[in-house]
C-alpha positions as CSV (number, residue, x, y, z in Angstrom):
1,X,-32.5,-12.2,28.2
2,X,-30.5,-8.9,26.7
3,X,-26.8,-9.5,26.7
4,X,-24.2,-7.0,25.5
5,X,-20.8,-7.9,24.3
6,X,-18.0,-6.1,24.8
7,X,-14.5,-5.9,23.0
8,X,-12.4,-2.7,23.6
9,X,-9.1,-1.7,24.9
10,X,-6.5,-3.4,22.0
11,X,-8.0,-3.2,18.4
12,X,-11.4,-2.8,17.6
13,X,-13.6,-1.1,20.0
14,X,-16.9,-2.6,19.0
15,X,-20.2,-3.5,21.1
16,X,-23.1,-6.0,20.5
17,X,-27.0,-6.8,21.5
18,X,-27.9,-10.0,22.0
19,X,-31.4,-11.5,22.8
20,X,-32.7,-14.4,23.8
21,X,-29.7,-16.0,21.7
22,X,-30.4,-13.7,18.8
23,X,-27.7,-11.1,17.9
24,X,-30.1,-7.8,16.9
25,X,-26.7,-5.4,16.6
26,X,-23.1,-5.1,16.4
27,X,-21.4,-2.1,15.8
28,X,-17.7,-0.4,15.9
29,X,-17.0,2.6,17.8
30,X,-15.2,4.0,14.8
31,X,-17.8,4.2,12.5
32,X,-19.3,7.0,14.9
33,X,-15.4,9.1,16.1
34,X,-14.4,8.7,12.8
35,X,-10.9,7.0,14.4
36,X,-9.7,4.1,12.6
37,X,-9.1,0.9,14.6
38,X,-10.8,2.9,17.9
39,X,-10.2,0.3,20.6
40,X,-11.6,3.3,23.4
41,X,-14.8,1.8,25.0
42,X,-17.8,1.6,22.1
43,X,-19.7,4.1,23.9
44,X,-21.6,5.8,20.9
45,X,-22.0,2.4,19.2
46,X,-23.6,1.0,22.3
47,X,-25.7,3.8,22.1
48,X,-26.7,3.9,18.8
49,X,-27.8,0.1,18.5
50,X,-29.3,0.5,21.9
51,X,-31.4,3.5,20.4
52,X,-32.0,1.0,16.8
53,X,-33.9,-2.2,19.1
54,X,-35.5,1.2,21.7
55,X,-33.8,-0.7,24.5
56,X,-32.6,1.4,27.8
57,X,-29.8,0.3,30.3
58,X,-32.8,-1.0,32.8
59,X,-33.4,-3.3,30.1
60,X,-29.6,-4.9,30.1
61,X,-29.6,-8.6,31.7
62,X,-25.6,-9.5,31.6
63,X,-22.7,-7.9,30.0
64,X,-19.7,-10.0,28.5
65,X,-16.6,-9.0,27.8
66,X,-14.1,-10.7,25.5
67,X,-11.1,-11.4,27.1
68,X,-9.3,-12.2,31.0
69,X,-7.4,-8.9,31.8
70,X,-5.6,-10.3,34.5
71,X,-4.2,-13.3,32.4
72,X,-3.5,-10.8,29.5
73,X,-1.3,-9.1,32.0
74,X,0.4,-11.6,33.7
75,X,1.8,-13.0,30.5
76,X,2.5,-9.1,29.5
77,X,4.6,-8.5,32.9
78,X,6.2,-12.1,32.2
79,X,7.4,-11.7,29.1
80,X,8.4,-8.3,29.8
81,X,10.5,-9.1,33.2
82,X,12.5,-12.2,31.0
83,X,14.1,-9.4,28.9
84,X,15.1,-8.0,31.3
85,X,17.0,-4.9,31.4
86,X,15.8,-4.6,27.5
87,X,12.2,-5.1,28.2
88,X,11.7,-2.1,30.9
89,X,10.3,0.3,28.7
90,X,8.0,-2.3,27.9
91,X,7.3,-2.9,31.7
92,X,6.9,0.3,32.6
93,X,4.2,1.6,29.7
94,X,2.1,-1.6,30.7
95,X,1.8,-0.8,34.2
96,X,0.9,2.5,33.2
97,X,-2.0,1.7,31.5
98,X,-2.9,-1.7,33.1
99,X,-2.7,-0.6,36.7
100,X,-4.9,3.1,36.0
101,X,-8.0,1.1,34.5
102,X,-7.3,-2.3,32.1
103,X,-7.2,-4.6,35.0
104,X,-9.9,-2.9,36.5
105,X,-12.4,-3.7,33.7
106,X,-15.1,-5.8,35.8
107,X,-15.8,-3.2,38.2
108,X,-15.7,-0.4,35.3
109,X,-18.3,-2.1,33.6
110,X,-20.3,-2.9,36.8
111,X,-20.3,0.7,37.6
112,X,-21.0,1.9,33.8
113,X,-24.0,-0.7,34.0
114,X,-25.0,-0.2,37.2
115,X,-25.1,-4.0,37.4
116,X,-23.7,-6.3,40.5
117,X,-20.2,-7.8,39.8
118,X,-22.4,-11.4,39.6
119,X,-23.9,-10.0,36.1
120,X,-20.1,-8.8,34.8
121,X,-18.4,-11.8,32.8
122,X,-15.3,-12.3,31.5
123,X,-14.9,-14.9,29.1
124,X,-11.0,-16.2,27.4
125,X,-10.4,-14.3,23.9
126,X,-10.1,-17.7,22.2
127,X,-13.5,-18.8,23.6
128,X,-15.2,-15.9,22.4
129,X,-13.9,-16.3,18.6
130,X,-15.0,-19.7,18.9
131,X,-18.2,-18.8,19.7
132,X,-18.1,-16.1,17.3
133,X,-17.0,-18.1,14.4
134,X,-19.2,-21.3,15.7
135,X,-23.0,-20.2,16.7
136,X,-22.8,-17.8,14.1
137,X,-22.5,-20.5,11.3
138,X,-25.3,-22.5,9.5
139,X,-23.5,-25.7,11.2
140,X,-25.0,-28.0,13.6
141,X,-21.5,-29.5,14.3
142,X,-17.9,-28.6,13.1
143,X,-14.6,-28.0,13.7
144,X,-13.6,-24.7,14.7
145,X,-9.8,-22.7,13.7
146,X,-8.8,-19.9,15.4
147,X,-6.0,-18.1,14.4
148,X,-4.9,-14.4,15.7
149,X,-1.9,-12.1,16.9
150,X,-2.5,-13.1,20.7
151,X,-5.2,-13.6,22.9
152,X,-4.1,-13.6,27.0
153,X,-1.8,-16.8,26.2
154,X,-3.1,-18.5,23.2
155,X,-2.4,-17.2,19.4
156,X,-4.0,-20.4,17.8
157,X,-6.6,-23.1,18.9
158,X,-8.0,-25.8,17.5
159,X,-11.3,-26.7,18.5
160,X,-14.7,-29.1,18.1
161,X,-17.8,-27.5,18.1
162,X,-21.7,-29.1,18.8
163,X,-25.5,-27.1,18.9
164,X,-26.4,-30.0,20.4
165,X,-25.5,-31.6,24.0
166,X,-23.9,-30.2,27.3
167,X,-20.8,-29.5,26.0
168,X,-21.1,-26.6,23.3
169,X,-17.6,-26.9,22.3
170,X,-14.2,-28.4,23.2
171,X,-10.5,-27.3,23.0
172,X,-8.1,-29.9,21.6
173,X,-5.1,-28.2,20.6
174,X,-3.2,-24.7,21.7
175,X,-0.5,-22.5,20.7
176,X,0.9,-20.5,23.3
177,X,2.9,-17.3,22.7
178,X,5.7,-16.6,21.1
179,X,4.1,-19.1,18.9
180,X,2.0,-16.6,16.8
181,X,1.1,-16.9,13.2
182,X,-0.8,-13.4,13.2
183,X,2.2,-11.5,15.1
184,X,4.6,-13.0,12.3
185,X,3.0,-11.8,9.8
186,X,2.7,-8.3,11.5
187,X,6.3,-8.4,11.9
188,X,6.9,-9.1,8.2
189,X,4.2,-6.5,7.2
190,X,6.2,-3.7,9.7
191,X,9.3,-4.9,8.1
192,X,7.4,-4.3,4.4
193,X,7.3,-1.2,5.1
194,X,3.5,-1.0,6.5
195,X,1.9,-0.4,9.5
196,X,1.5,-3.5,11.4
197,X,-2.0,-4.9,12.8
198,X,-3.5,-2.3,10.5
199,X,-2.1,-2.6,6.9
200,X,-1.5,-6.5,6.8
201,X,-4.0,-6.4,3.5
202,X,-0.7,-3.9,1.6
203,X,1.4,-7.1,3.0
204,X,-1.4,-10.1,0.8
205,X,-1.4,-7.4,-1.7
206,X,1.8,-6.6,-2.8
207,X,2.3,-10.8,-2.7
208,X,0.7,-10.8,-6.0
209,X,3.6,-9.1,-7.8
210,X,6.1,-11.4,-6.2
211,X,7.9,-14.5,-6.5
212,X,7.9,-17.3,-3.5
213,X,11.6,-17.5,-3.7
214,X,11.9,-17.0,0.3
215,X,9.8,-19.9,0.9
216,X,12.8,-21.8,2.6
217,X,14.2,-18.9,4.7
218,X,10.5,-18.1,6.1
219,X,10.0,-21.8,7.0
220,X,13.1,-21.7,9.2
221,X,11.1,-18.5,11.4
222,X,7.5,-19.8,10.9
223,X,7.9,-23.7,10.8
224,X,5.2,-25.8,9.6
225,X,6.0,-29.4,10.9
226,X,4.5,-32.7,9.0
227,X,2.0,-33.3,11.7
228,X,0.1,-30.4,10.5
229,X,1.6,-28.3,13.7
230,X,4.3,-25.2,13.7
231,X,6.5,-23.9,15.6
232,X,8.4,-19.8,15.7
233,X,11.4,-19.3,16.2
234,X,11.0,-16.0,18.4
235,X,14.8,-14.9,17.8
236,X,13.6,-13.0,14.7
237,X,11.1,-10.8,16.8
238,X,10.4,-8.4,19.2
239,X,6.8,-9.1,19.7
240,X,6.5,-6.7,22.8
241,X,8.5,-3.9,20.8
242,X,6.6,-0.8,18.9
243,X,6.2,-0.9,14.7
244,X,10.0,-0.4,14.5
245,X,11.3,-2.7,17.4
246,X,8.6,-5.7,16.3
247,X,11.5,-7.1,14.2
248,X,15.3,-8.4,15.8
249,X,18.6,-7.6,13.6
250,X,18.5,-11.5,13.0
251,X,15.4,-10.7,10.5
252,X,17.2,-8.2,8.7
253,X,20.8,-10.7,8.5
254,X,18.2,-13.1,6.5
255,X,16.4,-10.7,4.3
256,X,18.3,-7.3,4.2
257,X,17.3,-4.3,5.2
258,X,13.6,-2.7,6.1
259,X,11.4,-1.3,3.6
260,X,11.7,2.8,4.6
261,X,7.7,3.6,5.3
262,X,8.2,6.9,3.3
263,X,8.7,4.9,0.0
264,X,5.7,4.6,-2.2
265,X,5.8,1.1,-4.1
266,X,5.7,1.4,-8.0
267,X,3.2,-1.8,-8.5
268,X,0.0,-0.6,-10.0
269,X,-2.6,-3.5,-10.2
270,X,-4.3,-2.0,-13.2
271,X,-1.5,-2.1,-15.3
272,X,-0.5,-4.7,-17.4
273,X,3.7,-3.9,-17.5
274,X,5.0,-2.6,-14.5
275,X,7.2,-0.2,-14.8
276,X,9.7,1.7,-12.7
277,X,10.3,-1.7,-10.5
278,X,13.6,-1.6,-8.7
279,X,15.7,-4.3,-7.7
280,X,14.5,-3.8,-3.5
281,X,11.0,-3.1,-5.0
282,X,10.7,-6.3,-6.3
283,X,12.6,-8.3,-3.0
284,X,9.7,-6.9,-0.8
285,X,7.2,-8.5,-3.0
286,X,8.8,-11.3,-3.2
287,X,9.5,-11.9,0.7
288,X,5.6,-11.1,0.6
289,X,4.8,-13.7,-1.7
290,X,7.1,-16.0,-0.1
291,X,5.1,-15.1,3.5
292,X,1.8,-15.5,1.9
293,X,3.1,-19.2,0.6
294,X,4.1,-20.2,4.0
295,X,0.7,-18.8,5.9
296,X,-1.4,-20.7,3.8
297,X,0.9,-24.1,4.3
298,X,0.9,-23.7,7.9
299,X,-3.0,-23.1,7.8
300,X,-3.7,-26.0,5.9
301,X,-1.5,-27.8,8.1
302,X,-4.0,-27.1,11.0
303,X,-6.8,-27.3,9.1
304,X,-6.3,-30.9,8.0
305,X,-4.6,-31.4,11.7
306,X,-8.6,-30.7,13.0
307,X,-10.2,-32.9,9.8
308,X,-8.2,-36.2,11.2
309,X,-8.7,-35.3,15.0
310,X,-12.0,-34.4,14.5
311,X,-13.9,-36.0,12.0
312,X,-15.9,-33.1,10.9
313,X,-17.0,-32.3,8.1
314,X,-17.7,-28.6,8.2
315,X,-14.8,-26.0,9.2
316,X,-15.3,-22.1,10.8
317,X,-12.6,-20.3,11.0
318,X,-12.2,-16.8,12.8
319,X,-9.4,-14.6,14.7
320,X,-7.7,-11.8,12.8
321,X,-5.7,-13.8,10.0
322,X,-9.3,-15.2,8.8
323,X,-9.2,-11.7,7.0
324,X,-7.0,-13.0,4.8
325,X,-8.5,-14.0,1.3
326,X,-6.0,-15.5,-0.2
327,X,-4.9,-17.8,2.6
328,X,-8.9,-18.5,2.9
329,X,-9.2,-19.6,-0.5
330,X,-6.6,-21.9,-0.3
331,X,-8.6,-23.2,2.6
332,X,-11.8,-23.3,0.9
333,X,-10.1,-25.7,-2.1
334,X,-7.7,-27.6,-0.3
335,X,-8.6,-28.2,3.2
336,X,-10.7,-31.1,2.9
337,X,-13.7,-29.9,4.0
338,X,-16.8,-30.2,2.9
339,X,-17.7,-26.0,4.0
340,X,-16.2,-23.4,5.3
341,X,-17.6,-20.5,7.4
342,X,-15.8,-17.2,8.2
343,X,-18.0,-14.7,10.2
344,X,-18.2,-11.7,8.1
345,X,-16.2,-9.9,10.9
346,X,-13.9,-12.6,12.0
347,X,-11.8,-10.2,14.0
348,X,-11.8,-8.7,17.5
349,X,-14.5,-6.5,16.4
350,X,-16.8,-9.5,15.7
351,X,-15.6,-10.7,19.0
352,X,-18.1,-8.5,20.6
353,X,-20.8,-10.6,19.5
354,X,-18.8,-13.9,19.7
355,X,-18.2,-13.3,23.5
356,X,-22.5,-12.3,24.2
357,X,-23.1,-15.5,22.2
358,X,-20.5,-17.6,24.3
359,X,-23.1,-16.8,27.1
360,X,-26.5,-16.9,25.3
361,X,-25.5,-20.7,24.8
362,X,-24.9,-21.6,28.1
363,X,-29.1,-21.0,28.8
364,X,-30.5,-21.7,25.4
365,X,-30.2,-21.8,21.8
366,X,-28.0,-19.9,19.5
367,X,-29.4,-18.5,15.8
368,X,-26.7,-18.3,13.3
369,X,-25.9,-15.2,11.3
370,X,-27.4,-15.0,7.7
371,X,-26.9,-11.6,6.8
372,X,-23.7,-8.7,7.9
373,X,-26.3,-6.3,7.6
374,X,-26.0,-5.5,11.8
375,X,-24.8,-2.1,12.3
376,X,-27.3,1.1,12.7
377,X,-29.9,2.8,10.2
378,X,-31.1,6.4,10.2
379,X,-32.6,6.4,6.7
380,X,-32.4,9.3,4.7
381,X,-35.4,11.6,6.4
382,X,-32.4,11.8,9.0
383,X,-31.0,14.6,6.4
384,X,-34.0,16.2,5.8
385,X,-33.8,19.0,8.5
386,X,-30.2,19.9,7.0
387,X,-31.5,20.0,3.5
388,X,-34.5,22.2,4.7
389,X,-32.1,24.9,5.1
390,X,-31.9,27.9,3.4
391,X,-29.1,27.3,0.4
392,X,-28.2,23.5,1.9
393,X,-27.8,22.5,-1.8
394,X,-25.5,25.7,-2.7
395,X,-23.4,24.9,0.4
396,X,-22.5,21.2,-0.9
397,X,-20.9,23.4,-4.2
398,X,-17.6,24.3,-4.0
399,X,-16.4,22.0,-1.1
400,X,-14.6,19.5,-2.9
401,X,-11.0,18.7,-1.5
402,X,-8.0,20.0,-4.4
403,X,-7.6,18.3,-7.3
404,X,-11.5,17.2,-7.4
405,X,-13.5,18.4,-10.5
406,X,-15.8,21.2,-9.5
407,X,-19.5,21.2,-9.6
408,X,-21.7,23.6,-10.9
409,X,-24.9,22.8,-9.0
410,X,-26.0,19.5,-7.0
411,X,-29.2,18.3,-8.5
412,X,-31.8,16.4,-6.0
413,X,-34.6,13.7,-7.1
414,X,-36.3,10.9,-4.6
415,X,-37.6,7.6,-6.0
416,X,-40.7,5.9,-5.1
417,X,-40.0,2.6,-7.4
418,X,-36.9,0.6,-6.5
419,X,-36.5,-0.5,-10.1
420,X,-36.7,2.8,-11.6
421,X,-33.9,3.7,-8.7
422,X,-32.0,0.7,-10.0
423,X,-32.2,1.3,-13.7
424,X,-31.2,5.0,-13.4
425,X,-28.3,4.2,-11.4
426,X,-27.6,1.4,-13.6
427,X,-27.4,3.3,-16.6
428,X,-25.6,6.2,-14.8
429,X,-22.9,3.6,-13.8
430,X,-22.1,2.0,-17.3
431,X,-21.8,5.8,-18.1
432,X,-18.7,6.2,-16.0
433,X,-20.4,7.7,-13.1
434,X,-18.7,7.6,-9.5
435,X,-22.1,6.5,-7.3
436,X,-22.2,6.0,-3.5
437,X,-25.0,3.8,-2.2
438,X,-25.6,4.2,0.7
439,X,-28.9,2.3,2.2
440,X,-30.5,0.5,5.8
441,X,-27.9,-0.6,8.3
442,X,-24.1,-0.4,7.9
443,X,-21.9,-4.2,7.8
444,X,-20.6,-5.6,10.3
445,X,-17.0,-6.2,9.5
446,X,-14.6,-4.7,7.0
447,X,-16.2,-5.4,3.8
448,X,-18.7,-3.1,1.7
449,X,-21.1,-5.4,1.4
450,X,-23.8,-3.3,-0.6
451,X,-25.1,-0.5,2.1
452,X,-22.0,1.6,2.4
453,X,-20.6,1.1,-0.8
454,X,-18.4,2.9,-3.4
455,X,-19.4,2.0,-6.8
456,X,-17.6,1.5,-10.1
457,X,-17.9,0.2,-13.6
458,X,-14.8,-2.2,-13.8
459,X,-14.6,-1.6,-18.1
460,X,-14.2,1.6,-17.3
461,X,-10.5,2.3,-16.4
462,X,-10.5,6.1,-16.3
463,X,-13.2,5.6,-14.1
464,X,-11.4,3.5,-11.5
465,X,-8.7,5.9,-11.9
466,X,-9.9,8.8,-11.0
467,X,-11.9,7.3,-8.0
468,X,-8.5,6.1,-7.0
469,X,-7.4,9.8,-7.2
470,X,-10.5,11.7,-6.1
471,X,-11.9,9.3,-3.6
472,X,-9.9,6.7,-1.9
473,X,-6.6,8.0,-2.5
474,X,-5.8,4.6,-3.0
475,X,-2.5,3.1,-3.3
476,X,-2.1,1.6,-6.8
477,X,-0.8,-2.1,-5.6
478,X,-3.7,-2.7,-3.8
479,X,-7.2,-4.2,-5.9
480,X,-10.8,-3.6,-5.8
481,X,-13.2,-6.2,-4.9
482,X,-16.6,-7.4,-7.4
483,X,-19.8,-7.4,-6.5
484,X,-22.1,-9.6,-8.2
485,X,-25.6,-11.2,-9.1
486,X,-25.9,-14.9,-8.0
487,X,-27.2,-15.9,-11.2
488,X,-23.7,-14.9,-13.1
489,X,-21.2,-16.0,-11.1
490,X,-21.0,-19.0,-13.6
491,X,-20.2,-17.1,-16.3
492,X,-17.0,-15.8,-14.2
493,X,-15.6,-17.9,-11.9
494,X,-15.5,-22.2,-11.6
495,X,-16.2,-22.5,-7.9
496,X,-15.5,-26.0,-6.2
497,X,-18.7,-27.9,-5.2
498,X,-18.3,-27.3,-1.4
499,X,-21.6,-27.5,0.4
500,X,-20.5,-23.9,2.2
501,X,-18.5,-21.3,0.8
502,X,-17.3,-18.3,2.2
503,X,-17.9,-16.1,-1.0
504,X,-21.1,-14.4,-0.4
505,X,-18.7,-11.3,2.2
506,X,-15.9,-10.7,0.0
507,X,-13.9,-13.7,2.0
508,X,-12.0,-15.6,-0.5
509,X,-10.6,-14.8,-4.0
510,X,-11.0,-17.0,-7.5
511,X,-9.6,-16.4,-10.9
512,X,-11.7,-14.4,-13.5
513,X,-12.5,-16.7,-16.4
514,X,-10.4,-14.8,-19.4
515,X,-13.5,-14.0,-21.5
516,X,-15.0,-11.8,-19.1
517,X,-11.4,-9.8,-17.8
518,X,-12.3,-6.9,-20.0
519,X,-15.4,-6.0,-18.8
520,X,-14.0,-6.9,-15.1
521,X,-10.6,-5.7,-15.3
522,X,-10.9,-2.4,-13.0
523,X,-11.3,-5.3,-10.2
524,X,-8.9,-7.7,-11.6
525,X,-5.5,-8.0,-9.6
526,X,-2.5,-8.8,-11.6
527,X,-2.6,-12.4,-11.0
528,X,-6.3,-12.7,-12.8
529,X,-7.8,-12.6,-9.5
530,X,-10.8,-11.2,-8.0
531,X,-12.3,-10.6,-4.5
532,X,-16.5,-10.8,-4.9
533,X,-19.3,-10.6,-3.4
534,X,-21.9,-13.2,-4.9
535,X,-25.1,-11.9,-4.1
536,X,-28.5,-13.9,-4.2
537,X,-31.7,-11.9,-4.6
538,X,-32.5,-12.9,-0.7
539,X,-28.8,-11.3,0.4
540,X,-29.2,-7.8,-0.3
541,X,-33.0,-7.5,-2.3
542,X,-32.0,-3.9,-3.1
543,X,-28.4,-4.4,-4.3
544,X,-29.8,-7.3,-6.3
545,X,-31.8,-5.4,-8.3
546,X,-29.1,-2.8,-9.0
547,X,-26.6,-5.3,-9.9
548,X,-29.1,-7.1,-12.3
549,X,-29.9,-3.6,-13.9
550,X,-26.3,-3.4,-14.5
551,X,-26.2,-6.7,-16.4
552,X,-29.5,-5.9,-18.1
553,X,-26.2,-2.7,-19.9
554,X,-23.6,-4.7,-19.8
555,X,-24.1,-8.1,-20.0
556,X,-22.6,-9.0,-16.6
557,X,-24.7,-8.0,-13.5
558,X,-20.9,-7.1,-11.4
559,X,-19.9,-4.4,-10.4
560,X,-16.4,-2.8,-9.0
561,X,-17.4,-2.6,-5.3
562,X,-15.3,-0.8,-2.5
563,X,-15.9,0.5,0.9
564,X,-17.3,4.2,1.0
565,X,-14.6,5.8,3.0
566,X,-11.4,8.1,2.2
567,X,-7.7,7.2,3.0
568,X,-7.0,7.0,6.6
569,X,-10.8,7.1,8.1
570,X,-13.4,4.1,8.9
571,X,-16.0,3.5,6.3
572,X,-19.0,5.5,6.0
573,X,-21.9,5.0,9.0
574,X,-23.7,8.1,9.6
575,X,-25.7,9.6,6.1
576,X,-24.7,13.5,7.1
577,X,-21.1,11.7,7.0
578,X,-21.8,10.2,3.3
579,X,-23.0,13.6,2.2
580,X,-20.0,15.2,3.3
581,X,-18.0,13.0,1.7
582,X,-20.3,13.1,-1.3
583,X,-19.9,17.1,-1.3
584,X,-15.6,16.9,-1.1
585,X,-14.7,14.2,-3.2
586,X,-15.1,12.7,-6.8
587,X,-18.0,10.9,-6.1
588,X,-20.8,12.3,-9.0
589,X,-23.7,10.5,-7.5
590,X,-24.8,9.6,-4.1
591,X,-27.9,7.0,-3.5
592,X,-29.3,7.5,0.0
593,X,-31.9,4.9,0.1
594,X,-34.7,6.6,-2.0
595,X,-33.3,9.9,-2.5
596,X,-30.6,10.7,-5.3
597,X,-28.5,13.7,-5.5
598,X,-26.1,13.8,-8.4
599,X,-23.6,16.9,-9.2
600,X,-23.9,18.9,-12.1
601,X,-20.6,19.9,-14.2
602,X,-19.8,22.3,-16.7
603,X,-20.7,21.2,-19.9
604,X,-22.9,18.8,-19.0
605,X,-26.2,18.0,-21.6
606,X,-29.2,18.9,-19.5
């Protein structure tokens, strides 16, 4: 049976294949318009992974999509009718868009298919990140966290989960609207000076240069009780408002005014004095660090909440706070749990795949997930025919964006021996090379994870510097992530003995052991911490092999690992789109599977 999942129409647009209870694809849509956060339908992604598996429509069984329309909007026109006069902007823009085609969906999607209403489901948004976070993990049995902005009703849900029996899974605990963990910290984020449900990552970052002196004042908004429940106290926020209305004036009576979005922070994570701090710089971190305090005590709250009502040992988590790190980590050490398991996309766009497997498990068996590695592949012959072209090569010279060193020529090998590759690009690394590698099928999820990656060595600050400037025109607060070779992560971190651990997808964060934060500090936030990716020779073979060529230089097989995208856009799917970005920015060498091009400067040693 072929199932496609569906999610579209509030943050990530992404679709999925499913067969026979195995998920063969997932993919955003913006990896393919080049639109951040596209929630249009995932047309071209459906597409693409429908070309990958050489599946046609005819071939489609059941489509799934991820959420109840109908209840989504009934607690839209509810909450926007008890504001009343206040909420009819609000009321009006809803019907706008739900009566024209939201509410609609089903039929859309029968028509789209060509499929009978009877093969069109609709499953609860909660219920799909359950089964996302759930028959995705190695778990026979567990309990299951699901924390988000909002679903239709729910914003968090506690859940037990089973492979085995009749019942696949069972609700035990809900948290209906206002009472939103994710929407809070959205607020706060807005209120930071950010874009909210977009730049809550800025929000954990800047945390790290604060002091949890808020703690008290937050607790009175987002309340976690002794039970292990919470409760918000929705005076504070406008939840149905835009980025500047998500906040009330009784937010800004507690903590002062708004961060102005036009203000750059001074923090620079790579520096060891910060300088240039004003007094209002340093409140926002430290309402920041006060949130990210609280987040992680109500979290723990719930999560030992399930451990008692449960009695599980195992614990997945999913919904959009699952993204972040720091509140996972404390998870991961403190929950009680014997494992955790975050889906490497834990999000709505994962939900895709959550909502197909939701109804793979009501006719057979579900297979977990043991690799991100779920997106498309065109390999790189698909560039071939644009090379082929008379003075291809000369064209990539001279298109860098301002500011970006210029190249004299752009010099073209191909490999036939994956360690040779890895040695060469090893050595070209410790060097102080800027190398994009770029190989098989894109991640699911966030996270460069080793095929659509920007690499870095992390001794090397001029290095991370100017791939800060000339790449990712990267805001200097936020950190870089590690990757890493299994067989080292000993020497770096002291991981707890949890039977699971969410640190193979960049998940969690641990403190760098002091003898090694000179030759890691380019990925080193200002609290000693690090983001990695712990890869085993059966993760990523390729990477692997890279990573312990890097070791074989340096003496630690890490490397500073960061998505292969510039400011603003989605990372990097398509390899014409890597070129491009190879050919315009800082980046001196780009790996497309087997084939190596690497720009040529003035000066250089030939």
């Amino acid at each position: 049976m072929n199932i496609v999942g569906l999610s579209f129409d509030f943050h990530d647009g992404s679709a999925a294949l499913v067969s026979d209870g195995e998920l063969l694809g997932v993919a955003a849509e913006e990896r393919f318009t080049l639109q951040k956060h596209d929630s249009n339908y995932p047309a071209q992604a459906l597409s693409a992974l429908m070309r990958q598996h050489s599946l046609d429509q005819s071939q489609i069984d059941q489509v799934v999509y991820y959420e109840r329309p109908s209840t989504k909007y009934s607690r839209i026109l509810s909450t926007s009718l008890s504001q009343f006069p206040s909420g009819i902007r609000n009321f009006i823009s809803a019907n706008k868009s739900w009566l024209k085609e939201k509410l609609w969906v089903r039929s859309s999607l029968s028509a789209r298919f060509n499929l009978p209403l009877s093969k069109i489901h609709l499953m609860e948004h909660h219920h799909s990140h359950i089964a996302q976070a759930f028959f995705a993990s190695p778990f026979e049995s567990a309990a299951v966290l699901i924390v988000d902005g909002i679903g239709e009703w729910d914003c968090t849900t506690l859940a037990t989960a089973s492979r085995n029996g009749p019942e696949k899974y069972k609700v035990i605990e809900q948290f209906q609207y206002p009472h939103s963990i994710g929407l809070v910290y959205a607020a706060f984020t807005a209120y930071l000076g950010f874009k909210p449900n977009s730049a809550e990552a800025s929000t954990m970052a800047l945390a790290a240069f604060g002091r949890p002196i808020y703690t008290e004042r937050i607790k009175g908004i987002l309340n976690p009780r002794q039970d292990g429940s919470y409760h918000v106290d929705a005076s504070y926020f406008n939840f149905e408002g835009n980025a500047n209305e998500i906040f009330t004036s009784r937010l800004v009576e507690v903590f002062g005014p708004p961060r102005d979005i036009r203000i750059p922070y001074p923090f620079d994570s790579l520096a060891e004095q910060q300088e240039n701090v004003s007094a209002d710089d340093q409140r926002c971190a430290d309402i920041a660090a006060s949130l990210q305090e609280v987040l992680a005590e109500v979290l723990l709250g719930l999560a030992r909440l399930l451990r008692a009502q449960t009695g599980q040992q195992n614990l997945c988590f999913a919904g959009g706070v699952a993204l972040n790190c720091l509140a996972n980590s404390r998870l991961a050490r403190e929950s009680g749990f014997d494992g955790l398991f975050i889906p490497p996309d834990p999000g709505d766009g994962g939900a895709a795949y959550g909502t197909a497997f939701l109804y793979a498990a009501e006719h057979g068996p579900v297979r977990p997930i043991t690799h991100p590695y779920l997106g498309c592949s065109w390999g790189s012959d698909v560039v071939r025919p644009l090379l082929a072209a008379d003075g291809a090569m000369d064209f990539l010279v001279g298109r860098q964006n301002p500011g970006v060193r210029a190249a004299e020529s752009i010099r073209r090998s191909e490999y036939h021996d994956e360690d040779a590759l890895a040695a060469d690009i090893a050595e070209m690394l410790c060097s102080g090379a800027i190398v994009a590698w770029v190989q098989g099928r894109f991640e699911l999820g966030p996270r460069a994870l080793g095929n659509r990656s920007l690499l870095v060595d992390p001794s090397n600050l001029a290095a991370v510097r100017r791939m800060s400037h000339q790449v990712k025109s990267h805001v200097h607060f936020r950190p870089y992530a590690l990757s890493l070779a299994a067989e080292d992560a000993d020497k770096i971190f002291q991981l707890p003995g949890n039977s699971v651990l969410p640190i193979k997808w960049m998940q969690t964060i641990w403190e760098v052991d002091q003898r090694c934060y000179d030759s890691l500090r380019g990925a080193i936030h200002v609290d000693g911490t690090t983001r990695p990716q712990i890869c085993a020779r059966e993760d990523n073979p390729r990477y692997w092999k890279l990573l312990t060529a890097i070791g074989r230089h340096s003496g630690l097989a890490a490397i500073l690992n960061t998505s292969l995208n510039e400011r603003s856009f989605p990372m990097v799917g398509h390899p014409h789109l890597a070129l491009a970005m190879f050919a315009r920015t800082g980046i001196d060498v780009l790996v497309l599977d087997n084939m190596v091009f690497r720009k040529a400067y003035s000066g250089d040693r030939q």
